[in-house]
TIMI-599749 format. One record per residue (C-alpha): residue number from 1; chain; x, y, z. Coordinates in steps of 0.001 Angstrom, whole numbers, plus 500000, padded with zeros to 6 digits. Example, Ala and Ser with C-alpha at 12.3 -4.5 7.8 and 13.67 -1.06 7.14 Angstrom:
BEGIN
1,A,512300,495500,507800
2,A,513670,498940,507140
END
This chain:
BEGIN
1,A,262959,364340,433715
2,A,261719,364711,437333
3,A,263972,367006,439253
4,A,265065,364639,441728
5,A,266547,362385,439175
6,A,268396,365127,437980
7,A,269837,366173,440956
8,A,271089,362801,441585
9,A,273048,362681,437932
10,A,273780,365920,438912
11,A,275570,364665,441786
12,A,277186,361309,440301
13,A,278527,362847,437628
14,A,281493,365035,439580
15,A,282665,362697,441637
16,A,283808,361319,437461
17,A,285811,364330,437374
18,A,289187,362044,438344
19,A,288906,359490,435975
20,A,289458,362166,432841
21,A,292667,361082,434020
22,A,291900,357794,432449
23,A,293330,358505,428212
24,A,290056,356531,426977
25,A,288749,358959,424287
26,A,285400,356666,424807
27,A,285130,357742,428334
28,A,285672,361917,427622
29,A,282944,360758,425005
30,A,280530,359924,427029
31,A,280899,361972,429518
32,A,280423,365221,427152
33,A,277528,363670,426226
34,A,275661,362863,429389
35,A,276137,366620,430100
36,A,275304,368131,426853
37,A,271911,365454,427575
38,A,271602,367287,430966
39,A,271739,370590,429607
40,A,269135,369303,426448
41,A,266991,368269,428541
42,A,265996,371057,430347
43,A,264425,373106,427666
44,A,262824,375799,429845
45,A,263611,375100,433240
46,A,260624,375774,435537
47,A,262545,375512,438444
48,A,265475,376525,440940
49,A,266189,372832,441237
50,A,265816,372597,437183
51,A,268311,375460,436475
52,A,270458,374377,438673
53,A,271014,371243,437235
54,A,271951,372631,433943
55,A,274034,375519,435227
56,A,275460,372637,437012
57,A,276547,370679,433925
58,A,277976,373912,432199
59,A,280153,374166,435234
60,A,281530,370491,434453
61,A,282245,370983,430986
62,A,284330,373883,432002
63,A,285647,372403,434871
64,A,286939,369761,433007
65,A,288096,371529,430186
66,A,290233,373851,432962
67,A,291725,370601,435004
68,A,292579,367799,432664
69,A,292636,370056,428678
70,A,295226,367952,427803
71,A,293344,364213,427549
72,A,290229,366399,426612
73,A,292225,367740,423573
74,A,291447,364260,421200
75,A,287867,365294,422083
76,A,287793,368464,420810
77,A,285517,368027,417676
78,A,283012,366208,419169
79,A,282832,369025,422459
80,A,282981,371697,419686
81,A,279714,370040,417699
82,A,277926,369681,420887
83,A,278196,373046,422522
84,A,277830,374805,418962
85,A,274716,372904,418656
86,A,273349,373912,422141
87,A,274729,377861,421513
88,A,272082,378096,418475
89,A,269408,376001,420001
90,A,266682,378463,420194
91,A,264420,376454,422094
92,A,266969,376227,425473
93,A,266755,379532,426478
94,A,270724,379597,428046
95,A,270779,382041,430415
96,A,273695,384575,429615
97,A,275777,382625,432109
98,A,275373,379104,430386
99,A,276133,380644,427179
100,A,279617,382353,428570
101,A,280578,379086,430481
102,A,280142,377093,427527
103,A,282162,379566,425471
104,A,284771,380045,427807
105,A,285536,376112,427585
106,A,285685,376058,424048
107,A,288229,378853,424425
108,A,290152,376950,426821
109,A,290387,374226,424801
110,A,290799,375781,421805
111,A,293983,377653,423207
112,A,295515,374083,424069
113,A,295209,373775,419938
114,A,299139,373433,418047
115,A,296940,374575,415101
116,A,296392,378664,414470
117,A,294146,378175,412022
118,A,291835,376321,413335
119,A,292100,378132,416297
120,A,291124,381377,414488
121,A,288476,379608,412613
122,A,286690,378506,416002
123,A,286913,382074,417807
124,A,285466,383896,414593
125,A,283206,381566,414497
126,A,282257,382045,418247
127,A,282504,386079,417851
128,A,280601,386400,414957
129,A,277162,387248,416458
130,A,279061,389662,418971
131,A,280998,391108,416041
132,A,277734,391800,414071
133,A,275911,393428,416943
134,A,278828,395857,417142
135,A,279108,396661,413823
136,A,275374,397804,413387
137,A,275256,401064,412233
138,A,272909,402398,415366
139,A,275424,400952,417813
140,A,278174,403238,415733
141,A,276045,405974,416615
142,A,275707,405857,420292
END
């Protein structure tokens, strides 16, 4: 977990970027993965270097969901399980950013969805916690 190894998956994993071309649902897999492990790993970054790398990986995921949401589409479940399970991780201590960017590409992909449903499923699901703070009587008040 030293930061220099980091920084060097860090910097192997864009230049994967062009192979999402690639319609191997195996690859997308593990892919997600390796940058979900980034972003695991780093509990409580002590460092700039630290952060970094797990800002970095949140960029990716979005990045990829932006450029190539069509082949990530079959993926969906398994990128869905995997930033839910990061968004309620207590012990990761996302910065406000990493939460939104990992949000935002569930969005993204969720808007590539044929399926309302499920679509409106996954956003309430997302904008519950934001839709209970708002509806708390002293923030009625104000």
């Amino acid at each position: 977990r030293s930061s220099d190894l980091l920084s060097c998956v860090r910097a192997n994993i864009f230049p994967l970027l062009p192979f999402l071309n690639l319609k191997t649902d195996r690859f997308h897999a593990g892919l997600f993965s390796k940058m979900c492990q980034v972003i695991d790993a780093l509990k409580v970054p002590k460092s700039h270097v630290l952060l970094g790398a797990r800002c970095y990986a949140c960029t990716c995921i979005l990045k990829m969901c932006k450029e190539k949401s069509k082949s990530i589409l079959p993926s969906f479940d398994m990128l869905y399980k995997h930033v839910k399970r990061l968004l309620q991780s207590e012990q990761l201590h996302l910065t406000k950013t990493e939460k939104r960017t990992l949000v935002e590409a569930v969005v993204v992909i969720t808007s590539q969805l044929e399926n309302f449903k499920q679509q409106k499923a996954v956003m309430t699901e997302l904008m519950g916690p934001v839709s209970a703070f708002w509806q708390v009587k002293e923030i009625g008040r104000a």
